[in-house]
N, C-alpha and C positions, 0 to 999 in steps of 0.2 A: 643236215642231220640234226635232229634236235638235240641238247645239249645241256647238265648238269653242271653249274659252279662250285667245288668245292672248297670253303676257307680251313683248312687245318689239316694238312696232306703226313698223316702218320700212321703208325700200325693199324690202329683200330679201324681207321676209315676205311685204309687199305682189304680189312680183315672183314668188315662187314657191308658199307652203304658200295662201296665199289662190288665185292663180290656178290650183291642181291642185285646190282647194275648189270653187272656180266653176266648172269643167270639167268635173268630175266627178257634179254634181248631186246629184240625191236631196235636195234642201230642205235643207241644214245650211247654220246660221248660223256668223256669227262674232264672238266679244265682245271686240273689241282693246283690249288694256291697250298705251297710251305711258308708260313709264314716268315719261320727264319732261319731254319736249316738247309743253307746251302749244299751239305755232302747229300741228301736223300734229291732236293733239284738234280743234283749232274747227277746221281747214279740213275733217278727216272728217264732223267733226257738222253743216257747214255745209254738205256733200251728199250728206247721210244715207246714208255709207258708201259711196259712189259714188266710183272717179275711172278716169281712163284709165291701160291700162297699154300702151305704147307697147314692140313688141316689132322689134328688129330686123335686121334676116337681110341674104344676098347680094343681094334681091330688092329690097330695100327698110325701108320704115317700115309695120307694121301697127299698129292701137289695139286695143285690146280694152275693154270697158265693163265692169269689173268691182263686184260691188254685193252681199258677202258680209256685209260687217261691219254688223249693223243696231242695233250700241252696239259705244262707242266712250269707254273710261276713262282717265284720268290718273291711273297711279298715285303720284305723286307729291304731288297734291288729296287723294285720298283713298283711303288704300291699305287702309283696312276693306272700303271695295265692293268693291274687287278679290278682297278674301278671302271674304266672302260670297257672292260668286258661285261659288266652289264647291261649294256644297249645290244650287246649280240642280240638280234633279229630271231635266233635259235634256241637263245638259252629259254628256257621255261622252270629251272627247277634254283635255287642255292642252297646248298648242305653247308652243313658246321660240323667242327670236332675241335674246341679250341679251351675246355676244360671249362669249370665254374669259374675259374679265377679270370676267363676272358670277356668275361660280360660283365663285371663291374659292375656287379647291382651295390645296391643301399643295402644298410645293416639289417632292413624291412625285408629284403630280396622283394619290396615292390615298386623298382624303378632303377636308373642309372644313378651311379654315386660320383655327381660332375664334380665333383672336388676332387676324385682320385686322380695324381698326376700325370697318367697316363692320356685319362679322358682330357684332362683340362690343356695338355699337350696339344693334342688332335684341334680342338676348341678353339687353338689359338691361330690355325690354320699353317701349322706344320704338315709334313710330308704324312701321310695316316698311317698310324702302327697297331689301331686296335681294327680288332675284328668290327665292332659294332660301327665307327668312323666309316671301315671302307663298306661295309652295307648300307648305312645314311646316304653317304654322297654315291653310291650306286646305286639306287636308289631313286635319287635324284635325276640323274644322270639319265637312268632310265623312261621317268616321266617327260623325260625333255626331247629323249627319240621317237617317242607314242608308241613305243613298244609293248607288247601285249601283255596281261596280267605276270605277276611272279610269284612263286610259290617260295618261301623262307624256309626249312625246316633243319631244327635244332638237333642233333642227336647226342648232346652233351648230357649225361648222369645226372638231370637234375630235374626237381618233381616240378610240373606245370613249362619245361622248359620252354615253349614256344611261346605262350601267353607272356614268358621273360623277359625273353628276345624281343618279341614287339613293342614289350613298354622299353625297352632298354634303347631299341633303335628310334624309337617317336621323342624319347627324350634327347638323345643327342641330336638328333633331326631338329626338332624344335629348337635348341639351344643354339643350334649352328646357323638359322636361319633357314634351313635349305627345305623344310616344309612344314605344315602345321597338321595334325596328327588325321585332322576328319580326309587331307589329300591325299593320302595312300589307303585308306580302308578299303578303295573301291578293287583296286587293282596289285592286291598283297592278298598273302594271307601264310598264319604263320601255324601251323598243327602242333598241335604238343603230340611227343612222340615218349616210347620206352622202348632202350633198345638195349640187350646182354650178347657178349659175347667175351670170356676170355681171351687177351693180344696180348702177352708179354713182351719184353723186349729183345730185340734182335740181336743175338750173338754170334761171336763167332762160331759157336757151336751147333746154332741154329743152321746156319747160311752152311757151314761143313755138311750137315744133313739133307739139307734140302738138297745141294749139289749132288751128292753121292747117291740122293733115291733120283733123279734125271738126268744127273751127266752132263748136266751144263752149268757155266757160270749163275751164280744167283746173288750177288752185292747185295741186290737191295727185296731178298726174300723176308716172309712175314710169316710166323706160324700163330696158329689159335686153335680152339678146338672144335668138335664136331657142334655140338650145340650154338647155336644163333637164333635171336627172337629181335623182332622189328615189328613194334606194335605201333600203330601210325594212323592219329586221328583224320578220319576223311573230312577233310578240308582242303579243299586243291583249288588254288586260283585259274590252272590251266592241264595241261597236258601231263603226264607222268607216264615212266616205265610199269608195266605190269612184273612192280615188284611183288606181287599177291602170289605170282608163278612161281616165283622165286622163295616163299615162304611168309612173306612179310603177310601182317596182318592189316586190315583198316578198318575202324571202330570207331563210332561214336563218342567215345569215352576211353579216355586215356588209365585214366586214373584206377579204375578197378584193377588191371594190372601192374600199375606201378603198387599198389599195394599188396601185390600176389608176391611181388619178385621181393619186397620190402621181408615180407614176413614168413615167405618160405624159404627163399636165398642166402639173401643176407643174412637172416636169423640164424640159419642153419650155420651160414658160413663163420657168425660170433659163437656159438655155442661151440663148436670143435676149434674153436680158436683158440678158447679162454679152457674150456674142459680137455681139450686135446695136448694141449703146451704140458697141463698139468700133469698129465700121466708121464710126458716124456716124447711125445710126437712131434714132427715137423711140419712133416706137411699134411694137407687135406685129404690126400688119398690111405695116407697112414690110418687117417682121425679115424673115415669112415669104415675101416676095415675093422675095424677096434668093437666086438657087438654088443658092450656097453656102452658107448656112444653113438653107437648105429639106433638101438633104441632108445637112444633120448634125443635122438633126433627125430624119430616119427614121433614118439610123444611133443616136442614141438611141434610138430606138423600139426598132429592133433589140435592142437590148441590154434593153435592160427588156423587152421579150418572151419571151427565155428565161430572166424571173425568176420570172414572175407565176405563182399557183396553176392547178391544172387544169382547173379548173371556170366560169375564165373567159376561156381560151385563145380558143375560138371569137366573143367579142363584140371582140376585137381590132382585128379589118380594118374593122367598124364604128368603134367607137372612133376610131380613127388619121382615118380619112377626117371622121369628125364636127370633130374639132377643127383639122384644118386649118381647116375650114368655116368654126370661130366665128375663128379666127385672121385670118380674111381678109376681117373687115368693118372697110373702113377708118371708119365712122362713129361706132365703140365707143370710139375714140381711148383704148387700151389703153396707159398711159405705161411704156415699161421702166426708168425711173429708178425708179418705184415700186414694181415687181415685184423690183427689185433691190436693195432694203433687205434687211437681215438674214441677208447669203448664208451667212454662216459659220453660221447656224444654221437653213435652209431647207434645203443642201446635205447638211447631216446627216442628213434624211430624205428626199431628193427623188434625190439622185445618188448619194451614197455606198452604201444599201443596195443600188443595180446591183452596183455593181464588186466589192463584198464578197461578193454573193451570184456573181458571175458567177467571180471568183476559188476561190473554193471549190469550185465545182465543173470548174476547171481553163480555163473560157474568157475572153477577154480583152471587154475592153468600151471599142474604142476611140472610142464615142459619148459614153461617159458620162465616160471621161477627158479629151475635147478638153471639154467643159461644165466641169468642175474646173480647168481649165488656164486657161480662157476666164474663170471666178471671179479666180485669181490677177492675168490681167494687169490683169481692170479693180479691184481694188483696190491693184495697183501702182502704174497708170497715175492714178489717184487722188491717192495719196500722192505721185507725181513731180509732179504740178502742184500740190499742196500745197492738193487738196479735200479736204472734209470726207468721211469712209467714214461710209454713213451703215448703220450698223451695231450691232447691239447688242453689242459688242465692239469694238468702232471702240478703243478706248485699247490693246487688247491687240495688235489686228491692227499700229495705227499704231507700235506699239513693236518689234513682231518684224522691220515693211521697216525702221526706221529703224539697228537696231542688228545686223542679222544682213545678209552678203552675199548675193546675187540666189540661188545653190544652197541655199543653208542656211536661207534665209527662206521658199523653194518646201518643206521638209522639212518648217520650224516649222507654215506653212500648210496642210497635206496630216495633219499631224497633228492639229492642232486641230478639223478636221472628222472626226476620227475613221478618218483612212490612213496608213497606216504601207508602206514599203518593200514587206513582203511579203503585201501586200493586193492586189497586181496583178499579174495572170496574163502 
């Protein structure tokens, strides 16, 4: 039966690349590697790959009985079986889910950063603890059995991820000795992918739910929501599920969508974050019920409409309506205190390329500016009641309200995200 590797066996993966597996059909397995959670190992092995995955919409609560994974590794027990398992004769596919923070890029994000202790661990030919390590030496391992082509694919949140990966594995590869970059090109290949789907984490309130809509034990159930997108550059060393049945997309080009989801999603999801907190809202499904912030969130749309490439102008009016959709289940309880971490450096990619791109070509983007503005008062509004900004810049931000007056602090601000005076039409 041919066969999928997957390195980072948790909700998400569980919630999407497994369930467009199971969908999809055609007999392919799945061998999950947990990297280091032991309790989610013994509850999978405990029902033999099985659990529910609880999906849910306007309509309600659905289960799904998914039952792909029929082994189930800790790589942290023992990260050799992880690596031998790529001479499997079968496998044709290895997926990822193991965050940004698992690839170890450089401050460039154009390479591996061998000084990080992790890497430089692995390096030293310790037992392997990074993801990128046990892909090298499996890898390797692989070209040593004459095993047929592999296909790599990343589905970690982060833009060009496969293009990443590849330099991230050629650089530890190189560095380890185990191969020189031109000897895997022929028989790899690594697609950059976009993929969304809502996965929160698993509670016990979850798992009380899912049991009570089936009737049976669920330890290790997952909920998420209806909406799921898998955008996945055709690039395939070899064989692959007809995940396309299953919803997933294959495209040429990754990238026009990762800038759809940048600028409609996200955008949308900062703008009810920062405008939504302020009225007194919680969560996302509150923001959008609110039809003052209902329409300034299609006036964002607006604006990030006349940014986005040509080629996927037409999947828009889709789009827009889809995510009000997922927007407006209040059971997701979507927190905007959460969403609204790190705005000084979200805002860099999610608003600011509107107004920049909308400025340049002469039109104004007053959606994307009330969103920016709406940034400013709630880390004002922060700093006047004397919260903590919870920021990854929080010491820079808290310095510029403290010492600059309300005009001069809105300039410091507007710059720091990368706007300047004559960035607005």
């Amino acid at each position: 039966m041919p066969r999928i590797l997957h390195l980072g066996l948790g909700n998400f993966h569980r919630a999407h690349q497994a369930a467009y597996t199971a969908n999809a059909g055609g007999g392919w397995n799945i061998t999950g590697v947990a990297m280091r959670n032991r309790r989610l190992r013994d509850q999978m092995q405990a029902t033999d790959g099985h659990y529910g995955l609880g999906i849910r919409s306007v309509d309600g609560l659905n289960v799904q009985d998914i039952s792909v994974h029929d082994r189930v590794l800790l790589a942290s027990e023992d990260p050799q079986l992880v690596i031998d398992g790529f001479a499997d004769l079968d496998l044709h596919i290895v997926t990822m889910t193991v965050t940004e923070k698992g690839y170890f890029l450089n401050a460039a994000g154009t390479g591996l950063n061998l000084s990080a202790p992790e890497i430089a661990a692995d390096l030293e030919g310790r037992p392997a603890k990074t993801a990128v390590c046990m892909l090298a030496k499996g890898l390797a391992k692989r070209a040593q059995a004459g095993a047929q082509p592999l296909t790599i694919i990343s589905c970690d949140n982060l833009s060009g991820n496969g293009t990443k990966l590849h330099r991230a594995v050629v650089d530890f590869g190189t560095a380890a000795g185990l191969f020189d970059a031109p000897d895997i090109a022929p028989w790899t290949s690594f697609p950059n992918t976009m993929v969304d789907r809502i996965t929160p984490a698993t509670t016990p309130d979850v798992v009380a739910e899912i049991e009570g809509h089936t009737g049976t034990h669920a330890p290790n159930a997952v909920l998420t929501e209806e909406f799921s997108e898998w955008i996945i550059e055709d690039d395939f060393a070899g064989p692959h599920p007809d995940w396309q049945t299953a919803g997933a997309e294959f495209v040429k080009d990754v990238e026009p969508y990762e800038l759809r989801k940048l600028r409609f999603l996200n955008a949308a999801h900062s703008y009810l974050a920062y405008a939504g907190s302020i009225k007194g809202h919680t969560y996302v499904h509150e923001a959008i019920e609110d039809p003052e912030l209902r329409q300034g969130v299609e006036r964002l749309w607006d604006d990030a409409a006349a940014t986005v490439p040509v080629e996927i102008e037409a999947t828009l009016t889709d789009y827009r309506a889809a995510l009000i959709n997922r927007f407006s289940v209040p059971e997701m309880r979507h927190e905007l205190a959460q969403i609204a971490m790190d705005g000084s450096l979200k805002l860099t990619e999610r608003i600011v390329p509107i107004i920049l791109a909308n400025c340049q070509a002469g039109r104004p983007s007053p959606g994307a500016e009330a969103a920016f503005d709406a940034w400013v008062r709630y880390v004002k509004d922060a700093s006047a009641k004397g919260d903590a900004i919870a920021d990854a810049q929080a010491d820079r931000l808290q310095y510029l309200l403290e010492e600059l007056d309300s005009s001069t602090a809105n300039e410091a601000l507007a710059d720091l995200v990368g706007l300047s005076d004559g960035d607005r039409a």
